[in-house]
C-alpha positions as semicolon CSV with decimal commas, in nm:
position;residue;x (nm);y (nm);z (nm)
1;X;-2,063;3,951;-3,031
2;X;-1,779;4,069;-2,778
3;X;-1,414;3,905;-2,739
4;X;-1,387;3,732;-2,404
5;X;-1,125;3,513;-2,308
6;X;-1,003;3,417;-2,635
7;X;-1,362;3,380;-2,747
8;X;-1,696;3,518;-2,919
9;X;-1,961;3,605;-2,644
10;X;-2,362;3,623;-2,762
11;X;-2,554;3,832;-2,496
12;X;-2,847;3,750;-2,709
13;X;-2,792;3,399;-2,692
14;X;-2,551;3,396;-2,420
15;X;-2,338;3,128;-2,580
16;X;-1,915;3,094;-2,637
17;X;-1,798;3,080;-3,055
18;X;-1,475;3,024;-3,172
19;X;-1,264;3,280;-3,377
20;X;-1,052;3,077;-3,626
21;X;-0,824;3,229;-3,810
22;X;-0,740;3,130;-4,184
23;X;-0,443;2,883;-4,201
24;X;-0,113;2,963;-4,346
25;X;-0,098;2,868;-4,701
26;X;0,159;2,530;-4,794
27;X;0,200;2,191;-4,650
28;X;0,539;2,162;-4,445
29;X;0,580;2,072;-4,064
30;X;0,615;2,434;-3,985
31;X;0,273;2,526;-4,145
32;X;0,058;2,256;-4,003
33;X;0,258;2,301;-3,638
34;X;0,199;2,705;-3,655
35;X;-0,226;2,614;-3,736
36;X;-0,238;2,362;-3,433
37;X;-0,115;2,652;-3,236
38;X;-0,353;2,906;-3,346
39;X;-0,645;2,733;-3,222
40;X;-0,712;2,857;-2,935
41;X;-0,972;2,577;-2,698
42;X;-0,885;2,592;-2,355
43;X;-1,168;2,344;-2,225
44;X;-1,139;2,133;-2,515
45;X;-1,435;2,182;-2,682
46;X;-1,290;2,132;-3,017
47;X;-1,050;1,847;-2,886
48;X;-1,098;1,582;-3,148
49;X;-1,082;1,847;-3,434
50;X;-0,745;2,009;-3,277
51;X;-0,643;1,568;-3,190
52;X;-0,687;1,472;-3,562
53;X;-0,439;1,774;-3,662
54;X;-0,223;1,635;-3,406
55;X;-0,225;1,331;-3,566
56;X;-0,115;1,428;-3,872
57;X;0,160;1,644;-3,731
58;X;0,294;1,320;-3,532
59;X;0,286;1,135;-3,920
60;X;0,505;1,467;-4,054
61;X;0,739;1,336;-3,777
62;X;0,807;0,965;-3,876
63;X;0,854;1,090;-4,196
64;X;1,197;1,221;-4,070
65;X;1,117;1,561;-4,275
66;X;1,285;1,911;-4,225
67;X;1,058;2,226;-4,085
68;X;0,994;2,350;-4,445
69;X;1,045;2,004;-4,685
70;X;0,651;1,964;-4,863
71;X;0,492;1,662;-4,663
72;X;0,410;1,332;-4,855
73;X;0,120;1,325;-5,081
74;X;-0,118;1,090;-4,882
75;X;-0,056;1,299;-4,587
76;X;-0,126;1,665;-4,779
77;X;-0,416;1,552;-4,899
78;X;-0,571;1,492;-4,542
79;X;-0,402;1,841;-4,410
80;X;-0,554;2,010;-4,746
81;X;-0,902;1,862;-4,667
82;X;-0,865;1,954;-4,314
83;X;-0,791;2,312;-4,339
84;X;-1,091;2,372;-4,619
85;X;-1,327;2,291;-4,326
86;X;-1,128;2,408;-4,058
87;X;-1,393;2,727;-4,081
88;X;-1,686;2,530;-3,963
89;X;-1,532;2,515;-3,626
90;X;-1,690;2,896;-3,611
91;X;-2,000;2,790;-3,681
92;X;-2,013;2,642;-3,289
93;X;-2,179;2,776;-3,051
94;X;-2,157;2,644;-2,656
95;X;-2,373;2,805;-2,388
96;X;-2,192;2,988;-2,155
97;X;-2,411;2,898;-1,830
98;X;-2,527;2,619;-1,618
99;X;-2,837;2,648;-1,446
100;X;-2,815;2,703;-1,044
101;X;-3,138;2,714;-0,856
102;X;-3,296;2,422;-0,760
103;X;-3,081;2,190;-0,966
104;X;-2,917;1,868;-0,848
105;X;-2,570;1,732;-1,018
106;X;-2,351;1,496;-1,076
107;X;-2,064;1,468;-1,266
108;X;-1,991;1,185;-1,580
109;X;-1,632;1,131;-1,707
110;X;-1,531;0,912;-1,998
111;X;-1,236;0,754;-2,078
112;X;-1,093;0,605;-2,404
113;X;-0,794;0,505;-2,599
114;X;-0,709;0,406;-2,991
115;X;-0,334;0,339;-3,132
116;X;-0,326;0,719;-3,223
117;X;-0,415;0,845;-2,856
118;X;-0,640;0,832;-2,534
119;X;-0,885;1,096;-2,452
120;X;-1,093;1,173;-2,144
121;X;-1,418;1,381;-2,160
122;X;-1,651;1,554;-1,828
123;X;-2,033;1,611;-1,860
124;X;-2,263;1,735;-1,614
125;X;-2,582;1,625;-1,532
126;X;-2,805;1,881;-1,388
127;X;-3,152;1,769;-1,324
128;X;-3,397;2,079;-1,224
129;X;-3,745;1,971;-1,166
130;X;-3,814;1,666;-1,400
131;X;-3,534;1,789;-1,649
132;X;-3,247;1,652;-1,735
133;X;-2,955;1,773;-1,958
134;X;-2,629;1,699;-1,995
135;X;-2,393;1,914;-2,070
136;X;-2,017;1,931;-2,198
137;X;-1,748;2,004;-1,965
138;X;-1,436;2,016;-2,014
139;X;-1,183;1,727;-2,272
140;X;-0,867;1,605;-2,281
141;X;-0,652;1,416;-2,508
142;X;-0,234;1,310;-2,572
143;X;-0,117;1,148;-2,879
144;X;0,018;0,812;-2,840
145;X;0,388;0,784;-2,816
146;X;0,570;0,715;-3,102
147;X;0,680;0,423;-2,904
148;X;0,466;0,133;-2,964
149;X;0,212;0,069;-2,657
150;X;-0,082;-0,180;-2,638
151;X;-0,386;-0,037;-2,606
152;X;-0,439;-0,174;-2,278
153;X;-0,170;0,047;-2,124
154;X;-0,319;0,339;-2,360
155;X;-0,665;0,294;-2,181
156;X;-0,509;0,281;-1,885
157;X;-0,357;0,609;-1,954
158;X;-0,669;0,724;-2,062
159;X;-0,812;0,671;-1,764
160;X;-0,491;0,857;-1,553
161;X;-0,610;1,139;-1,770
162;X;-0,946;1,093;-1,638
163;X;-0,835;1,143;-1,294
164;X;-0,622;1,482;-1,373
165;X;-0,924;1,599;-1,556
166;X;-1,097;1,549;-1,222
167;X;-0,868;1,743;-1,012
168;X;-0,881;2,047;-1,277
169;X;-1,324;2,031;-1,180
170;X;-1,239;2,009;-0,834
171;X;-1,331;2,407;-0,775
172;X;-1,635;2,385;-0,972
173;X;-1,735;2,042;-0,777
174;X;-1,695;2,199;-0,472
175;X;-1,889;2,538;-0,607
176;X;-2,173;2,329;-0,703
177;X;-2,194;2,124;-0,462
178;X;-2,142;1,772;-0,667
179;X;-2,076;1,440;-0,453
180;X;-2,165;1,212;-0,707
181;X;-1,892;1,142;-0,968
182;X;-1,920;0,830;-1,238
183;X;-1,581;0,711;-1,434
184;X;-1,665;0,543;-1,745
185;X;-1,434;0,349;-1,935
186;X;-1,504;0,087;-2,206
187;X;-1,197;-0,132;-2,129
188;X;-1,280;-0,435;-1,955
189;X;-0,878;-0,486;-1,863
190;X;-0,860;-0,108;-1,708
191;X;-1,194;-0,236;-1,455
192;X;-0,984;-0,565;-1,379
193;X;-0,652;-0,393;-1,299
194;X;-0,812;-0,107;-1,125
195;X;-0,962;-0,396;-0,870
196;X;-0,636;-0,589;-0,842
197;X;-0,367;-0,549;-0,521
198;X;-0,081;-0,287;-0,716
199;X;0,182;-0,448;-0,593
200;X;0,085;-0,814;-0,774
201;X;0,081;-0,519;-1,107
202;X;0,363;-0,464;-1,349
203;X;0,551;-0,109;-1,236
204;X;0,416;0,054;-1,539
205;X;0,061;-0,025;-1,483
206;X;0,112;-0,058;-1,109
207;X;0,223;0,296;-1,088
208;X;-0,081;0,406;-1,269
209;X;-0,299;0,205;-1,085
210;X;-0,227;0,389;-0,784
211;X;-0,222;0,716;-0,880
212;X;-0,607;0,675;-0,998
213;X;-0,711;0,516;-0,692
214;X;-0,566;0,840;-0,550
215;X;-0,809;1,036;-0,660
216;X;-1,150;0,764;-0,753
217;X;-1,266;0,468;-0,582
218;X;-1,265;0,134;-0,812
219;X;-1,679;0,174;-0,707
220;X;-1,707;0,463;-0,902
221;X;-1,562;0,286;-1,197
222;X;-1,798;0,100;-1,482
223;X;-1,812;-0,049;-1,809
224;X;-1,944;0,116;-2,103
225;X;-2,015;0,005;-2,441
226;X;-1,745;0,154;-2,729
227;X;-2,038;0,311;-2,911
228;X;-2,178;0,435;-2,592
229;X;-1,893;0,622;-2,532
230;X;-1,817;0,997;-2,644
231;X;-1,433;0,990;-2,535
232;X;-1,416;0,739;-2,853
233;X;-1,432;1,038;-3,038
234;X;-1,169;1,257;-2,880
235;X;-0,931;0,931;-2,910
236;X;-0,950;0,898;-3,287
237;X;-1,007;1,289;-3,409
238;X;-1,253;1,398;-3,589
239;X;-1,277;1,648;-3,957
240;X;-1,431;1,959;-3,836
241;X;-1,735;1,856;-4,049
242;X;-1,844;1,632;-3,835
243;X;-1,780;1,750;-3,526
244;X;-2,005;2,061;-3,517
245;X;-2,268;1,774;-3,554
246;X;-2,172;1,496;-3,325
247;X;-2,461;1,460;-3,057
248;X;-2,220;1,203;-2,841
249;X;-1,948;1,428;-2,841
250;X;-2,152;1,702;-2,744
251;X;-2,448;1,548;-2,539
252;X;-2,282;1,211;-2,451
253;X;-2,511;0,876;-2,442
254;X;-2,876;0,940;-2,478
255;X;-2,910;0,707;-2,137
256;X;-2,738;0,938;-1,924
257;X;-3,060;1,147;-1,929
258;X;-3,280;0,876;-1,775
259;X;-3,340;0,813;-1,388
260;X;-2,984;0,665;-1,239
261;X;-3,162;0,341;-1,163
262;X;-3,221;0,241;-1,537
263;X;-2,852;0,326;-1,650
264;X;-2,635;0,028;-1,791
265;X;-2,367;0,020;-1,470
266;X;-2,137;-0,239;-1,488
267;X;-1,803;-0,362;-1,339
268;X;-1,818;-0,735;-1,281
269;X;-1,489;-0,836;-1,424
270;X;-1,533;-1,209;-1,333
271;X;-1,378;-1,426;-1,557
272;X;-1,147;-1,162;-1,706
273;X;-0,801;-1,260;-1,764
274;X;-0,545;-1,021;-1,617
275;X;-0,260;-0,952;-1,838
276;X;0,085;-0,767;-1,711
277;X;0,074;-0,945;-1,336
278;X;0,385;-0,935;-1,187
279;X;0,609;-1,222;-1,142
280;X;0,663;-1,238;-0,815
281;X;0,979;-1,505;-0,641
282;X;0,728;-1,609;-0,317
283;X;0,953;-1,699;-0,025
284;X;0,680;-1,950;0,130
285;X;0,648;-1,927;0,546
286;X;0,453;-2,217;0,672
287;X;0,126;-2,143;0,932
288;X;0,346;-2,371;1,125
289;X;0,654;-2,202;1,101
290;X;0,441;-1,837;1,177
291;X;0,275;-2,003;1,513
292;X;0,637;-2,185;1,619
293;X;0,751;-1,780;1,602
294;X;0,463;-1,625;1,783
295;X;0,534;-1,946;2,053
296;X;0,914;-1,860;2,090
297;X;0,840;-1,442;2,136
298;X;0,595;-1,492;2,396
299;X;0,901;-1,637;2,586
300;X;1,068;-1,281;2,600
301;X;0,959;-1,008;2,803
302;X;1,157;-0,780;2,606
303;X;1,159;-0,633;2,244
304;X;1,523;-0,533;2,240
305;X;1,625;-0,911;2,348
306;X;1,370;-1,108;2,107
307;X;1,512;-0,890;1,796
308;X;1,929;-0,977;1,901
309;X;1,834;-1,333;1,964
310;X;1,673;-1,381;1,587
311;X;1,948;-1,124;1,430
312;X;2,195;-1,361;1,613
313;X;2,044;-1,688;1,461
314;X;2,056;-1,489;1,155
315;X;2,387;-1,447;1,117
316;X;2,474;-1,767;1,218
317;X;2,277;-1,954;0,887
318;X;2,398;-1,683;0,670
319;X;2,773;-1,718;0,789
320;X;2,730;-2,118;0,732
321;X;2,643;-2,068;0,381
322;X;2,983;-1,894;0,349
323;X;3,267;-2,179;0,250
324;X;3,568;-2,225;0,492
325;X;3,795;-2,078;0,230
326;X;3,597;-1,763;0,236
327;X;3,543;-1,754;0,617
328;X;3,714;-1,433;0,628
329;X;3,442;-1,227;0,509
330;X;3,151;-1,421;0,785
331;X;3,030;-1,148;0,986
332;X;3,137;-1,117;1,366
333;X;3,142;-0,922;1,659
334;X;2,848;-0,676;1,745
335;X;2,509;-0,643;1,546
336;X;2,528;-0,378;1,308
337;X;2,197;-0,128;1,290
338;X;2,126;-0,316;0,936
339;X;2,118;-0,685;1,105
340;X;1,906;-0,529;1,403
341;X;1,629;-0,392;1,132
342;X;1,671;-0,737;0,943
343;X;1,558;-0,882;1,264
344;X;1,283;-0,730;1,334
345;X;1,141;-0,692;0,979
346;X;1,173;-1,062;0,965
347;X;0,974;-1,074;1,313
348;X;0,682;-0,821;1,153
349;X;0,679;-1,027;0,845
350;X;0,638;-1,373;1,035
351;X;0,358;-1,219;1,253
352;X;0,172;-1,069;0,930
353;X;0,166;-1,350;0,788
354;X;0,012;-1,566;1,064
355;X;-0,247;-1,283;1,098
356;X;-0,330;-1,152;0,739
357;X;-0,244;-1,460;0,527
358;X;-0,544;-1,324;0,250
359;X;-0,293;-1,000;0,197
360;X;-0,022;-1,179;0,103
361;X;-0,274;-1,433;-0,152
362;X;-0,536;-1,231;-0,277
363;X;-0,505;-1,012;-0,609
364;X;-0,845;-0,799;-0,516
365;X;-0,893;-0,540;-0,253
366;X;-1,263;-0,608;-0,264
367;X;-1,174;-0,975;-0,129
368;X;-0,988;-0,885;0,234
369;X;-1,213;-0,832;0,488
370;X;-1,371;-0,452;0,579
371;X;-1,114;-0,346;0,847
372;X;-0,804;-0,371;0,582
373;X;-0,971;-0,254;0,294
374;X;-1,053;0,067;0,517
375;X;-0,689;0,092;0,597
376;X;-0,615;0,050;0,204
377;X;-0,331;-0,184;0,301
378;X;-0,043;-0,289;0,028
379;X;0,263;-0,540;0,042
380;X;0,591;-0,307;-0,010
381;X;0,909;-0,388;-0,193
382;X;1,030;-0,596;0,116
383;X;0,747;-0,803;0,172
384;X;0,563;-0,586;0,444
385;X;0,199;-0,491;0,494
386;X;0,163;-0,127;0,524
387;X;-0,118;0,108;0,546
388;X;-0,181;0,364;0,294
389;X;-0,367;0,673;0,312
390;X;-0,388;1,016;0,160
391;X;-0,008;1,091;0,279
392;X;0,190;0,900;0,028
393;X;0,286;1,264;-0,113
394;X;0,391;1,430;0,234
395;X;0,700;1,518;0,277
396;X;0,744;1,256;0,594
397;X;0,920;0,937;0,665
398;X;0,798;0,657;0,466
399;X;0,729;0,516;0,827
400;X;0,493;0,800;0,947
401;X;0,334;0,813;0,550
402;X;0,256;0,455;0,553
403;X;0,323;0,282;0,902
404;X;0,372;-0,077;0,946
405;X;0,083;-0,290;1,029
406;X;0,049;-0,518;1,379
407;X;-0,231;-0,648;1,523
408;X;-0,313;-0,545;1,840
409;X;-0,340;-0,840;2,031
410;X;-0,002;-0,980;1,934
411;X;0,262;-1,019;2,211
412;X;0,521;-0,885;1,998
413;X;0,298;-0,621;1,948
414;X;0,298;-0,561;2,303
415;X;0,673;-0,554;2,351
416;X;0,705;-0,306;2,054
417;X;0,506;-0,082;2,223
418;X;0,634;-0,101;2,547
């Protein structure tokens, strides 16, 4: 065999081994820390043997121990049983290449959580001929926070990993040629938030929420059984024992070699209950109140005048709020800029909500009809629709990243334009 890379290359065989290296003798942080480091699995072939160590490092931790005090007994006895079979992980081999000619793919990612961690796990499916095989990838996988989180929000960020396990294949996608790319997750809760408006989403999962839908589209997304699913394994660890032998970490489910059309694809999360939705203080605007606006504005021939008219009426009911006694501080004399954009955000608002009341209502993109959903529209922090896009990263004006949406045939439409 020859060194490449960090690891054991077969020509005979053509396949990758591991070189691991006996571990340090004793049982303190500093030990078990300096044999995490040592092995050496870029792709994360080994990832729930390295995870498991992990584990037991984070436990070393709570234990509020120096870098060379012996570890508690329950814990040294996993770490001692751990390193006697940390060898084995030698003992696997991985082929080193995918077949090219005449071979179809498509890529299958996996995505799972446990209270120790969340892992996320590529295969590809190459199908040459009538064969099928399924191959390992590439794994990831963080350690929960010592923080407690509900494994919702660990799924979740399970499935986050998914995504930047994605962007790391992107090169080989392209290289191959893959357009077909399934997300897998076993979390009924992950498939019900993924399909629900962001901005109706707690910031922690709404922020997550968006930054997968970055990168997937909730349609790739489906639900797989926990025993189906090989991530499972990366999110709990595994003794080196039993990983050289695990067919789902290393094959995935058996059905993923059948014809597409007989695989178990689900994501109907009807009748699921979503948890962490945001609560939300609703200023209600009538469908009367809308139409009596989009009445008065077709009175005025000009933008500028419509928007000092309604900043004018503005001030006036929020300087009658103010008591005499305070009348001091009631605002006077000319608009400022901030009472001009008040105005006319309170113009766009009334005129979205006369023509996209389902925005405003619904809590699934897959409700609003085909035109929006194109445009990937989303209710901002001041009540507007916007339109996203792939530039909510540029380095623009959140106006040019995400412009304001009108419909064309409004008057006030007109008068903005002109």
């Amino acid at each position: 065999s020859t060194k490449i890379l960090g690891m054991k290359w077969c020509p005979a065989s053509d396949t990758l081994s591991y070189e691991v290296s006996a571990p340090s003798p004793g049982s303190t942080k500093r030990v078990i820390l300096s044999t995490i480091a040592r092995l050496y699995d870029p792709l994360g072939y080994l990832a729930p043997a390295v995870f498991y160590a992990k584990c037991i490092m984070q436990e070393t931790w709570k234990s509020n121990l120096s870098w060379d005090d012996d570890i508690p007994e329950d814990i040294r006895t996993r770490w001692e049983q751990y390193t006697s079979e940390l060898h084995l992980l030698s003992t696997i081999s991985i082929p080193r290449c995918l077949p090219k000619t005449d071979t179809t793919y498509q890529l299958l990612c996996f995505s799972d959580a446990s209270e120790k961690g969340y892992c996320a796990v590529a295969y590809l499916r190459a199908t040459q001929d009538s064969n099928v095989t399924l191959s390992l990838l590439k794994a990831k996988t963080r350690l929960a926070p010592l923080k407690t989180v509900t494994i919702p929000r660990l799924e979740l960020c399970g499935a986050l990993l998914l995504t930047e396990l994605l962007k790391s294949l992107k090169p080989l996608r392209s290289d191959l040629g893959i357009t077909e790319v399934f997300c897998f997750t076993d979390s009924m809760i992950v498939l019900a938030w993924l399909k629900t408006m962001p901005h109706l989403l707690q910031t922690f999962v709404s922020n997550r929420v968006q930054q997968i839908l970055e990168s997937t589209h909730v349609d790739q997304w489906h639900h797989i059984k926990g025993v189906q699913n090989p991530a499972d394994v990366g999110s709990r660890g595994a003794f080196p024992s039993a990983l050289g032998s695990h067919p789902l970490w290393w094959t995935g489910p058996v059905w993923a070699c059948d014809p597409i059309e007989r695989w178990p694809l689900s994501n109907d999360t009807h009748g699921i209950e979503v948890p962490e939705l945001r609560t939300t203080k609703l200023a209600l605007i009538s469908v009367d109140n809308c139409q009596g606006f989009i009445k008065y504005s077709e009175q005025h021939s000009s933008w500028l005048r419509l928007i000092r008219v309604i900043a004018y009426i503005k001030r006036f009911m929020a300087n009658a709020r103010i008591p005499k006694k305070f009348k001091h501080s009631r605002a006077s004399g000319p608009l400022s800029p901030g009472e001009v954009t008040a105005a006319n955000h309170h113009c766009i608002k009334m005129i979205q909500h006369a023509y996209y009341p389902d925005v405003f209502i619904t809590a699934s993109h897959n409700s609003l009809p085909l035109e929006l959903r194109r445009l990937a529209v989303f209710v901002d922090k001041q009540g507007l629709i916007r339109v996203g896009g792939r530039l909510s990263k540029a380095p623009i004006p959140v106006e040019q990243r995400h412009p304001l949406l009108l419909p064309a045939k409004s008057h006030f439409s007109m008068l903005l334009v002109r």
